[in-house]
N, C-alpha and C positions, 0 to 999 in steps of 0.2 A: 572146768570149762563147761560140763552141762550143767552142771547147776548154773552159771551164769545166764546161757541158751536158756534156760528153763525161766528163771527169773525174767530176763526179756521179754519171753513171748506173755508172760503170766502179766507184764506189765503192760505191753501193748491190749492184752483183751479185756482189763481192768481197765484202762481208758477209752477203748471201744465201747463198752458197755457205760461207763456214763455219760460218753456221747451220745449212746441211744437212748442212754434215759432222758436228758436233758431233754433231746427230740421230742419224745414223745411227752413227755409232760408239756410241751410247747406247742406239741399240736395235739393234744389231745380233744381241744375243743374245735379245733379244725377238721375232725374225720366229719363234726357233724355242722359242717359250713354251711348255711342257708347263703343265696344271695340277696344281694344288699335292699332290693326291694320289701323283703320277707322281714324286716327291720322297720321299715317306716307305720308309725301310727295311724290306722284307717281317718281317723279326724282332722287330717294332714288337709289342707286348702288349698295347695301347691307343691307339688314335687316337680325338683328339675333332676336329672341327669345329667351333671356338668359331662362333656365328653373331652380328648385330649387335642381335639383341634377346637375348641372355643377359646377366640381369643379376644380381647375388645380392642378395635379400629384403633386407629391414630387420633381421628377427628375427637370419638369420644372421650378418650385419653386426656384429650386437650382439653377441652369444654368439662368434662366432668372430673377432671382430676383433683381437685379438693375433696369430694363427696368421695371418692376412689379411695385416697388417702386416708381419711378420716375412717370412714370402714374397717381396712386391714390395722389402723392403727387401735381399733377394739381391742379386747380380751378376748373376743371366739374366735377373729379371724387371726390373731397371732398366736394364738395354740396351734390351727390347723394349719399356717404359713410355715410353723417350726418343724411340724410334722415333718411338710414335703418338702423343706429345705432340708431336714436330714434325710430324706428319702425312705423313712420308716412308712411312708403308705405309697399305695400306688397312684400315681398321677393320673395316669390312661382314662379314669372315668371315676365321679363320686357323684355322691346325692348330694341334696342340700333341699329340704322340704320346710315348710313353714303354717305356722295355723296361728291361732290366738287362742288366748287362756286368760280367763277373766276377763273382764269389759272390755280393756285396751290395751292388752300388752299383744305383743307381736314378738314371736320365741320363732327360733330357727333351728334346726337341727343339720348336723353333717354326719354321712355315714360314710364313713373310707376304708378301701381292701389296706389290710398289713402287708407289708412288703419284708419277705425275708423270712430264714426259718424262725430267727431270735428274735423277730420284732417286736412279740408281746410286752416279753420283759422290758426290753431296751424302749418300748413307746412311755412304760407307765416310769421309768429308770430317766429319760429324759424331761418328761413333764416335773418329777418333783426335783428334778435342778431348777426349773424354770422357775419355781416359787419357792417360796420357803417354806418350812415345816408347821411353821402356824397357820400360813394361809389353804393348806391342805386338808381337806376331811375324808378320812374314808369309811366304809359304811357297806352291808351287804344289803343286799334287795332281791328276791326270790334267786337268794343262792349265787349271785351275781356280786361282783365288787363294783360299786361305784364311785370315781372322786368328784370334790367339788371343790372349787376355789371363788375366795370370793374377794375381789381388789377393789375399793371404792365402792362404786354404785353395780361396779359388774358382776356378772357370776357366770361361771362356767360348772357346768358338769361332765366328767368323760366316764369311757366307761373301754375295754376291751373284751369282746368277747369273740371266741372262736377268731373266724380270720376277719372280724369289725371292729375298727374304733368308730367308736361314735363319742359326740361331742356337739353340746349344744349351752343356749344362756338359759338351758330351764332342767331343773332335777327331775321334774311332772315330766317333761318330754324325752330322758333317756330313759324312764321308770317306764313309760307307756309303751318304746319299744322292746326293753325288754322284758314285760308282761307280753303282748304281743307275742315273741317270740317261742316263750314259754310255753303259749297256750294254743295249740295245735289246732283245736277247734273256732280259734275266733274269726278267721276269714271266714267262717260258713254260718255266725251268728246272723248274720243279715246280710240284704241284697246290696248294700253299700257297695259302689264299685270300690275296687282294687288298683291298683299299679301295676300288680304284677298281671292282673286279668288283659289290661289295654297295651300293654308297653308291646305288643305285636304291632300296629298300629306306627311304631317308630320307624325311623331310618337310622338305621346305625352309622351313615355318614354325616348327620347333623350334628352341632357343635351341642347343641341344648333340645333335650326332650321334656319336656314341659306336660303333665298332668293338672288338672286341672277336675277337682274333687266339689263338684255345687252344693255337697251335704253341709259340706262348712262354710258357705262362700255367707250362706248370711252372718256368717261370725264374724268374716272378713271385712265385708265390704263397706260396712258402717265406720270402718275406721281409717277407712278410705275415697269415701262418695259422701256429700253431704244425704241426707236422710231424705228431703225434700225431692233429690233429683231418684234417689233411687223409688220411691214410693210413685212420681209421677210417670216413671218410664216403667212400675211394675216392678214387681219383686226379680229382681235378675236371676237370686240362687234359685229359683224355678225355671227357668227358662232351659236347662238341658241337664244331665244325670252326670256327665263325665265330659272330658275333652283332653285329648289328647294328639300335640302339636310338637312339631319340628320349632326348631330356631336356629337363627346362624345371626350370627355380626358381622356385617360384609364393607366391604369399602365404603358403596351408596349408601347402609341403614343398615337398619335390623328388622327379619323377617319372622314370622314365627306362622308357621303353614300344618294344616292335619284337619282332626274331623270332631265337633259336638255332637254329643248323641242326646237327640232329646223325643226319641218317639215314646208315645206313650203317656206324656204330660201336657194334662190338662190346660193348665195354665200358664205354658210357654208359647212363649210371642211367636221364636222361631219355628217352631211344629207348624204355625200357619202355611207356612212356606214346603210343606211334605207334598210331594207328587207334583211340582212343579220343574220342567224340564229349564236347566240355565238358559240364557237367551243374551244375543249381544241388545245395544239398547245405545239409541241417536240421541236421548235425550239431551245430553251434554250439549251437542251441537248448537243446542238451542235456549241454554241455562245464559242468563247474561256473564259477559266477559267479568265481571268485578265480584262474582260471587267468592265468598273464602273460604265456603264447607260446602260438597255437594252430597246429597240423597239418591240413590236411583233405585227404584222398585218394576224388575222386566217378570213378568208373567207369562206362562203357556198357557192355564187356563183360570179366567177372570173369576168366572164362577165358583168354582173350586175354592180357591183363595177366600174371598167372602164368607163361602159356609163356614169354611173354616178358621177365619176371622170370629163369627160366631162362638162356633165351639168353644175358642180363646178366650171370648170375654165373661162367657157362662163360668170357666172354671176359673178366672181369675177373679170373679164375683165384679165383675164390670157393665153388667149385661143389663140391668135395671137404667143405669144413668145413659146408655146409648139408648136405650128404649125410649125411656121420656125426652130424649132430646131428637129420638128420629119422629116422633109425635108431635111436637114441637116444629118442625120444618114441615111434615105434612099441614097443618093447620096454615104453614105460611105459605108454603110453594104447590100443595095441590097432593092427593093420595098416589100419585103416579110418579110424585117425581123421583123418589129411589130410583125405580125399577125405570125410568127414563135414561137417566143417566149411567145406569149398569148395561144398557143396553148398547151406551154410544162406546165404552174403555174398549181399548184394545190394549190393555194390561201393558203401560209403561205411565211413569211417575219418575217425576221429579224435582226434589225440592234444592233451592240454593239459598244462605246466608249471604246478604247480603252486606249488615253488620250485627255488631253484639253490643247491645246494652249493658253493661256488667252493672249499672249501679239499680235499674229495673228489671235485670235479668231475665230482656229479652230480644228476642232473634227480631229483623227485621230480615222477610225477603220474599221470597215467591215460591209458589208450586204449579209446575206445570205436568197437565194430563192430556197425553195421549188422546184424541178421540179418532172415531174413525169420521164421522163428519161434521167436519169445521160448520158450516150453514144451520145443521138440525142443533148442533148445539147453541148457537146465538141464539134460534126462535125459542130455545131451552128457557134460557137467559131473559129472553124478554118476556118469556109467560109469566116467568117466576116473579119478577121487581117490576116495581112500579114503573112509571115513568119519570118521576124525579129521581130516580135511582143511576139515571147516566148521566156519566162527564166526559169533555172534552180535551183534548190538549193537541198542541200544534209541534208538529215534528219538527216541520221547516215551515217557509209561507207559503209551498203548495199541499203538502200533506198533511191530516188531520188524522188523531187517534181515538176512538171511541172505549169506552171503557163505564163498569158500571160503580157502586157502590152498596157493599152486599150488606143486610143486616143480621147475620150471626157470623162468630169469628171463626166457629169451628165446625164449618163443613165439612172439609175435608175428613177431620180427625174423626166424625163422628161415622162417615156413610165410608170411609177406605181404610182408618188404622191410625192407632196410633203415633205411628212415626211423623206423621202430619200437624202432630197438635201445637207443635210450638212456633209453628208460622200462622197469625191470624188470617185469616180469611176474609179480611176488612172492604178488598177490592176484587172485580173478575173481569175480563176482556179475553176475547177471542180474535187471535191472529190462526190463519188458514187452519190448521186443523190440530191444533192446540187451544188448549184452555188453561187461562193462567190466572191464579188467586195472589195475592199480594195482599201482605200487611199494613203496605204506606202507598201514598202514590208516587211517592218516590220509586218505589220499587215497579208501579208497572207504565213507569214512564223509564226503569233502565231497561228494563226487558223491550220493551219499544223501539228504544233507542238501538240497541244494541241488535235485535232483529233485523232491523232496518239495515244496516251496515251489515250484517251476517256474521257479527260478530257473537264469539259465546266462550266459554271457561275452555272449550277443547282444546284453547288457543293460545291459551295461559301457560308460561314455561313449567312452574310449577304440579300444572296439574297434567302436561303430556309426560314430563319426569312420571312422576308417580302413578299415574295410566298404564305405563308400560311393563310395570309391576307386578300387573292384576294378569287373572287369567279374563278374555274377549268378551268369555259369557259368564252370568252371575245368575242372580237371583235378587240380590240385595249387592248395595255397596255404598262404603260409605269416603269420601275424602274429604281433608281439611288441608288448609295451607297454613301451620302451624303459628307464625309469628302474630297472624292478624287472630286466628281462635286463640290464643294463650290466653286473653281474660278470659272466657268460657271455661276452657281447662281448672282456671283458680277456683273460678266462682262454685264448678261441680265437685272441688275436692278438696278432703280434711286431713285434718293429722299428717303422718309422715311423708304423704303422697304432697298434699297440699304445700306444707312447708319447705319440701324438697322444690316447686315449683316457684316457691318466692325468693330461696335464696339462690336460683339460679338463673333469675328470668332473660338475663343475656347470654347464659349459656346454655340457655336450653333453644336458644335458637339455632343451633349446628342442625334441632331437627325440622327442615324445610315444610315437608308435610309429613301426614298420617292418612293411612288408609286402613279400611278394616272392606272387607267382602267375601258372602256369602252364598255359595250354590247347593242346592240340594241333591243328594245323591243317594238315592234311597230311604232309608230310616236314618241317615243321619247329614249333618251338614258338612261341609268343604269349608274350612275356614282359612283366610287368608288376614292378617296383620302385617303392615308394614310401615315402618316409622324410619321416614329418608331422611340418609345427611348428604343429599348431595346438593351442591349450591346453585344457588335461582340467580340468572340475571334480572334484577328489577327494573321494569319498566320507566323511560328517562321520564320524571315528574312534569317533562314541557311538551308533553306528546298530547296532543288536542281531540284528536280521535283517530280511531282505526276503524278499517272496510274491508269484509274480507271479500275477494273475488275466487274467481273457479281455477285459477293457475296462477303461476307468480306472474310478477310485472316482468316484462321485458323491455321496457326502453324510457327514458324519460318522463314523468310526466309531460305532459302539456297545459298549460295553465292558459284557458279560454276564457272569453267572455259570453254570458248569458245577454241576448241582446235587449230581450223583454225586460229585463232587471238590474241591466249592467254588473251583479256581482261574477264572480271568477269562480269557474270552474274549471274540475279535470278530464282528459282526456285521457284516453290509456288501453296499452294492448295486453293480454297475458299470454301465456304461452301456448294456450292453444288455439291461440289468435283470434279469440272473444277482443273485440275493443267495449270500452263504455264511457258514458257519461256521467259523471258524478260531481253532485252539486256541495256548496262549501261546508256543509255539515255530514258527509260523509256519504248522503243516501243515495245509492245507483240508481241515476234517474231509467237510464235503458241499455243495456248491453245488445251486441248483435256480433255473430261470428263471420270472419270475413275470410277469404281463402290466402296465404300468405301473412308472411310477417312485414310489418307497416318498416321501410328504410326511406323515411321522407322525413322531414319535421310535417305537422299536423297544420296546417294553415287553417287563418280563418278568412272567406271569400265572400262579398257581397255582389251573389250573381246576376238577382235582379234589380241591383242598385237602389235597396228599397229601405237599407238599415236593417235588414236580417240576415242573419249572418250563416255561412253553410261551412261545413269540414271539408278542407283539401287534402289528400294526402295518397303513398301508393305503397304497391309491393309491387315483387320485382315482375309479375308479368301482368296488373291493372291499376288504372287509376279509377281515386275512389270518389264520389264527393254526394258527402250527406247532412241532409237536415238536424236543425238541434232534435228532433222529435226522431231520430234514428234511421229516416227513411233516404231513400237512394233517390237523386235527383236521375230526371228522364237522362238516357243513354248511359245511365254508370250503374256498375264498374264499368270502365271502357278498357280493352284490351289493347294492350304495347302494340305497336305491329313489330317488337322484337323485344325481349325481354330488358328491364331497366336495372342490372343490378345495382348502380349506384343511389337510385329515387330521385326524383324530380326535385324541381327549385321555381318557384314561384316567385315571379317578378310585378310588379306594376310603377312602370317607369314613371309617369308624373303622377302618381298616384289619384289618380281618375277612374280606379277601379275597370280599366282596357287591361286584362291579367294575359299576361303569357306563361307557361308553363314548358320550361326547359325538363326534357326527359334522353339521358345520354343511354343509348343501347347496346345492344352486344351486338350489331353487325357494324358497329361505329361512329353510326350516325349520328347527331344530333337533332332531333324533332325538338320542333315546336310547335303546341297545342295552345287554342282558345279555349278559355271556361266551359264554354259548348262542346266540345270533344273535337273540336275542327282544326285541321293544319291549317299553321298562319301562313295567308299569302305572302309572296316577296322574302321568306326566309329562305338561305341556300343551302338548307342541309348540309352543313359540313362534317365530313368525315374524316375520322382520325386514323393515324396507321397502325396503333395497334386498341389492343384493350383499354378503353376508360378507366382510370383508377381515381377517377376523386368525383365528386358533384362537381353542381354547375355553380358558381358564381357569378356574382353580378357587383362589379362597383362602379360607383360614378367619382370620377377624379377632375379635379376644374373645371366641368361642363362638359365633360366627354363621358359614353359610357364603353366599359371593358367587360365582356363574357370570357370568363378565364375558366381553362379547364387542365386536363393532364392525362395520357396516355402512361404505357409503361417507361418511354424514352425522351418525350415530348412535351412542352406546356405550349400551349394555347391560348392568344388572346384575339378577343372577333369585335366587334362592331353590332351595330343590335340587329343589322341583318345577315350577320351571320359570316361576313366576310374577314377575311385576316385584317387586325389592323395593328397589330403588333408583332414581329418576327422573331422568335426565339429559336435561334439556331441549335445551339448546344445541347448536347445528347445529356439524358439523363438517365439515372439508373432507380425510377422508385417502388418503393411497394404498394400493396392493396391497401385501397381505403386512404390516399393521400390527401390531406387536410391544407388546404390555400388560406392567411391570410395575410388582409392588405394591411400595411402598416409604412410606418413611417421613421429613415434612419437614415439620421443628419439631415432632419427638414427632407429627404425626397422619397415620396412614394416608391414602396417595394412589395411584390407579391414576396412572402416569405413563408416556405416548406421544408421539410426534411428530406432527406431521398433516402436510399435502402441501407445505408451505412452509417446513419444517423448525423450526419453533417446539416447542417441548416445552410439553405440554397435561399440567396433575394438575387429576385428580375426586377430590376425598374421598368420603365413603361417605353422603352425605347429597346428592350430586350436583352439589356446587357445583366450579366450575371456575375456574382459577389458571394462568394464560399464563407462563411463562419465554422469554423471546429470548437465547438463547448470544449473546456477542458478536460472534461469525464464521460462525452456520451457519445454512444455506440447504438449501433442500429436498433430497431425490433422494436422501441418507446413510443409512446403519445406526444406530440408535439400541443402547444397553444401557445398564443402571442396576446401578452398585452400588460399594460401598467399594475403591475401588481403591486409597485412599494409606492405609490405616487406620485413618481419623481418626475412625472409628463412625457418618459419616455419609454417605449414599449421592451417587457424581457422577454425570453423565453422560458418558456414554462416545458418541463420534459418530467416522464413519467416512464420507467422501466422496470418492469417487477415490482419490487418491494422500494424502490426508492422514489424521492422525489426530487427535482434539483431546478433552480431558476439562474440563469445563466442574462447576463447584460449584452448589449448590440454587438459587441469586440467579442463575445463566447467568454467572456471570463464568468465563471462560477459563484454567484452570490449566497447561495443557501443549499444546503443538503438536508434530507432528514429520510432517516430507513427505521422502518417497523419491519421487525422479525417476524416469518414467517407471511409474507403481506404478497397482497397479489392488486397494484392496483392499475383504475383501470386509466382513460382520459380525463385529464386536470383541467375541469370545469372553472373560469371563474366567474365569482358574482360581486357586482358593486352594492355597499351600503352607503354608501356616499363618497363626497369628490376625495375624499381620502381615505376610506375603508375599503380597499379590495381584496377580497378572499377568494384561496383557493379550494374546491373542495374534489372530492375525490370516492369511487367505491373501490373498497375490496373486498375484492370479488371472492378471495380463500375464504377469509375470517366473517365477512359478511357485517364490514362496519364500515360506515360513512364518517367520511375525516372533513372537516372544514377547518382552515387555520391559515394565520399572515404569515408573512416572514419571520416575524418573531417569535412567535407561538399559537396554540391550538385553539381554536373557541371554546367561550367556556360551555361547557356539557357533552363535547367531543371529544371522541365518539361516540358514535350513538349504533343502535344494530340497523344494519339495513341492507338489500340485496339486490338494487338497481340504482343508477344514475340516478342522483336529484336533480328538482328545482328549488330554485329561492323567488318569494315575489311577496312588496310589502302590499299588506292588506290594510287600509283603515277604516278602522271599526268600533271606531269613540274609543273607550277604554281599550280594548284589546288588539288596537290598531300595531301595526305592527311586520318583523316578517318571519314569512312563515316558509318550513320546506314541506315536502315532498316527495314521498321516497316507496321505494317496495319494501318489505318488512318480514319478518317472520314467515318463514313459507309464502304463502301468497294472499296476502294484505299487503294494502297500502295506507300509511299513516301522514296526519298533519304535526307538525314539530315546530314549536314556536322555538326559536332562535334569539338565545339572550346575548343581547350586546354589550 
């Protein structure tokens, strides 16, 4: 029995003991575990730190899933997929660094933790299942076992050591780490930055830490950037020592944010940018709307920037060819004129693409600079060039653009930097206190154009997306709207970059834009990269122009006439109750702020009977009326003598230009006003018993005239002096803002309205009253009456929430149609002729304009839009035609041709 005892335990400690052996020969090379940075080869061009929340989007997934595919379906990434599908390494975090080795090859390397006490064994016990025995070589290397396999054209090497497997397509790049490794002393051969020196620098909640090594980048980047673009923008791998950045892949894009270190070099672009304080920068505001790649250069101190501009170009050996070419402009412009024009910058720049020549490879667009006096700089401008050096062009036919034509193309590039150099300097013109250089004149007839209208890129869906991205203030920044630079992108890049870009050129548009932006922050840069996938609505190709104003539209346009020229123009308030004038190419002839919001339609009056024509129109406590030239006719505004909430209505009964001017008040009354500001004699001021709920009306029916109105209970019909001439007993019940119109059902005249339950009420003209119930409609809707399907006889048109519904004379129900999510408002219609009637409509949630028949929707609707439209045809030889109308994008208003 003890000898049994005895045998047991002598067996249990016999197995104890080559558990511990095994242990410890398993981790033997674990006691002396370096972390995984202490692995990667100093000549490395990029090291990432995959972390265990990097994941890639859905979008990307989608769009780049072949190239995804194709990848893992290698020889390196199905070693390392096998890996972590057995769980022999740890997922939580690896490396994955990259360099080149000999001309063109492009070698990767992966470093991952072991997982487990037995992983060793079981890592390298796994891989020679995965291949067969001939396709295996093993081999020692300073005391190290290395395998290699090699399958067709691929090859892998792995290697385990201590608690690393490492595993790459190159024998040269597992041999480097671990020499590397080996040799204790080699971090301290040279200043070469490190990984492990920057990686403080990270966020450990980032998906991807990203190094970035410039010792190697010239090895890199040739096999990447054509040669021509790297050599003209300057040797890049000089441009900073180290860089080390975050990244994530987020639903919108991928960012990748941290800091370049580049003080101390010579011949880096960005060092120019040292000791300058970030700064926000308007430039944009003022870039034209069409641009597809923008520049902004914001400065604290101009000076500063310049010398050290200098400094840049001495150590990049640039400094000779700026010299002879700033010698070169002296001889043409005068020994002062540097130090002239360094005088006027108040350190902001900005250049925009306006397109891309890919088969001439180059930029068409503009640079605009900041000065501090618009004036001193034109007499600039005209000291310099001749006088055959200016041209003309015509905005509209009252405004004219001056402009010159420069003779060197690279002012800019030579006297501020080179970021400037790829937009010629062909043309220059000074609007208020900008100066703006242009390669075409096309380009500074857009900037013109687009000036004039207040239009600029800041406006662009596009580029407010990706704006919102950046941090306010910068230094530098750069954005592109990806689909239109995509030939740029081809034309600057080779090899695997390049080819990746031709076989996906539809899928590489998932990415909307690109931004890159720069701030300095002591000895080193702030850098921000961002490449969005979130989606742009493109602007409807029938959109004729856009004008931006100071606040959104609030109410219809109004579409006037110019009397001097008879062409049509708009009229219009915004929200902070600025109205203006704006003529039919977009330009605001004069705005003026008025106290109140305009609840009148806009009338046009000829007061002195002379063919010139003046604005009528009110808020609730004056009436307004002003000349086309903006100014206030004698006695106005004229003050209510009791406030008007519903606005006036403007009549002229034999049209003889004798105007009356119905204005319903809050103490009941109804006044009547002459053009003059005078109460008309022989009116009897009639008063109602409760609240006014609708304007004033006016119709003439077989020779008779009816002023029809409505209380909370009451309708009202008067005679033109004001006396009842129609009796409507029957109590009503309606809401605010009750809409009257006259229509006709079964051959006899009928006032026809809603009242507060949504029932549609007709008065005939002798006062008797006639109930319709729509089959579906219920109080709280938009009412409007009138022939919408052609058929000569009038429907109702209702509008509640999200739906819309047209109902026949009997309430029977003709059409429905509901959009989800929809908020819309009153069912405008417009005629295109005796048998196109359309209704159109805003929603107001979604902020889209609907026009469509009975049967379906016009084509190109919807469109975006955030106010009431008009429709009204314009002809215009070719382009004749109709056109709407509308508020738009925050606050613009756009012209939208209307295809039939």
């Amino acid at each position: 029995m003890v000898k049994r005892i005895a045998l047991i335990i002598l067996g249990v400690v016999l197995l104890g003991g080559i558990l511990v052996a095994l242990w410890w020969v398993n981790e033997r090379e674990r006691d002396t575990d370096v972390p995984k940075e202490s692995f990667i080869p100093y000549n490395s061009a990029v090291v990432v730190n995959v972390n265990a929340n990097a994941k890639v989007s859905p979008k990307l997934e989608a769009a780049l899933g072949k190239e995804i595919k194709a990848y893992r379906e290698g020889l390196l990434r199905r070693v390392v997929d096998t890996l972590i599908n057995q769980r022999l390494v740890d997922t939580a975090s690896y490396i994955l660094a990259f360099r080149v080795e000999g001309k063109q090859s492009f070698r990767s390397l992966y470093v991952l933790s072991r997982s487990g006490v037995f992983a060793r064994g079981e890592v390298v016990t796994l891989l020679s299942k995965m291949f067969s025995a001939d396709e295996i070589q093993e081999r020692k290397y300073d005391n190290r076992v290395l395998y290699s396999v090699k399958r067709g054209k691929e090859k892998v090497c792995y290697a385990v050591i201590g608690g690393m497997v490492l595993v790459a397509d190159s024998e040269l790049y597992v041999e480097d780490a671990v020499k590397q490794l080996n040799d204790k002393d080699e971090g301290k051969k040279d200043e070469t930055p490190r990984y492990k020196n920057v990686n403080r620098y990270f966020s450990a909640g980032a998906g991807l830490n990203v190094f970035l090594n410039s010792s190697a980048f010239s090895d890199l980047l040739p096999l990447l950037l054509q040669k021509d673009f790297i050599s003209k923008q300057t040797d890049v791998s000089k441009w900073f020592q180290w860089g080390a950045l975050d990244g994530d892949v987020r639903q919108d894009g991928v960012s990748f944010n941290g800091f370049m270190h580049c003080n101390g070099l010579r011949a880096s672009y960005p060092a120019v940018l040292k000791d300058q304080t970030p700064r926000t920068s308007h430039l944009d505001g003022v870039l034209p709307a069409d641009v597809r790649s923008v520049s902004l250069l914001s400065l604290s101190d101009v000076k500063i920037y310049l010398d050290a501009l200098e400094t840049y170009r001495y150590g990049a050996g640039k400094a000779e060819r700026v010299r002879k070419r700033k010698q070169e402009f002296a001889r043409l412009f005068g020994e002062k004129n540097e130090a002239e024009w360094q005088n006027l910058l108040k350190g902001e720049w900005g250049k925009g693409v306006l397109a891309y020549d890919a088969s001439r490879k180059k930029d068409d667009g503009v640079i605009v600079v900041h000065v501090k006096a618009g004036s001193l700089a034109k007499e600039l401008l005209d000291k310099m060039l001749k006088p055959d050096a200016r041209r003309t062009f015509p905005l509209d036919k009252d405004k004219t653009i001056a402009y010159y034509k420069m003779p060197v193309p690279d002012f800019a590039g030579v006297l501020w930097g080179y970021m400037f150099d790829d937009i010629a300097t062909n043309y220059v013109m000074v609007e208020d206190n900008y100066v703006v250089f242009a390669s075409s004149e096309q380009g500074i007839q857009a900037f013109a154009k687009d000036y004039m209208r207040r239009l600029s890129v800041r406006d662009q869906e596009w580029y407010k997306k990706l704006r919102d991205k950046l941090s306010a203030k910068f230094n530098w920044m750069y954005l592109s709207e990806m689909p239109s630079m995509l030939p740029y992108y081809e034309n600057i890049t080779r090899g695997i970059l390049h080819d990746l870009l031709e076989r996906n050129k539809a899928n590489v548009e998932v990415f909307s834009s690109f931004a890159l932006q720069w701030g300095c922050e002591g000895s080193m840069l702030y850098h921000t990269l961002f490449l969005s996938t979130e989606e742009v609505e493109q602007k409807p190709a029938q959109v004729m122009w856009q004008t931006k104003l100071d606040g959104k539209l609030t109410m219809k346009p109004a579409i006037v006439t110019n009397h001097n020229t008879k062409e049509r123009e708009l009229f219009v308030q915004d929200e902070s109750n600025t109205i203006y004038l704006i003529n039919d190419v977009g330009r605001i002839l004069w705005k003026l702020p008025i106290e109140g919001k305009i609840n009148s339609e806009v009338y046009q009056v000829d007061m002195f009977k002379n063919g010139k024509l003046q604005y009528l129109f009110s808020t609730p406590t004056h009436l307004y009326l002003i000349d086309r030239n903006g100014n206030y006719l004698p006695r106005y505004p004229l003050a209510f003598k009791s406030p008007c909430e519903q606005g006036i209505t403007l009549c002229d009964y034999e049209n003889n230009k004798n105007y009356r001017i119905f204005a319903p008040a809050a103490d009941h009354n109804l006044y009547l006003y002459e053009l003059s500001g005078n109460f008309v004699k022989g009116w009897s001021t009639p008063k109602s018993d409760n609240d006014i709920v609708s304007k004033i009306y006016y119709f003439r029916v077989d020779g008779k005239d009816y002023i029809v109105y409505a209380d909370r209970y009451r309708l009202y019909i008067l005679d033109r002096r004001g006396k009842e001439r129609v009796k409507v007993s029957t109590l009503l019940n309606l809401a605010g803002n009750t809409m009257l119109y006259l229509t006709r059902q079964n051959g006899t005249p009928r006032i026809a309205f809603t009242d507060a339950n949504g029932e549609i009420l007709l008065v005939d003209l002798r006062g008797n009253l006639q109930r319709v119930k729509g089959e579906k409609m219920i109080g709280g809707g938009w009412l409007n009456v009138g022939d919408v399907n052609s058929d000569g006889r009038d429907e109702f048109v209702y509008t509640l929430e999200n739906t819309l519904q047209v109902y026949d004379g009997q309430g029977k129900l003709l059409s429905e149609r509901q959009w989800d999510h929809a908020g819309l408002g009153y069912p405008y219609t417009y005629r295109f002729s005796a048998r196109d009637t359309r209704i159109g409509m805003l929603d107001e949630k979604g902020e889209h304009l609907f026009l469509l028949g009975l049967q379906e929707v016009s084509k190109g609707f919807p469109i975006r839009g955030n106010s009431p439209f008009s429709i009204a045809f314009f002809d215009q030889g070719n382009t004749s035609g109709f056109y709407l109308f509308a508020g738009s994008d925050g606050n613009h208003i756009i012209k939208y041709r209307v295809q039939q």
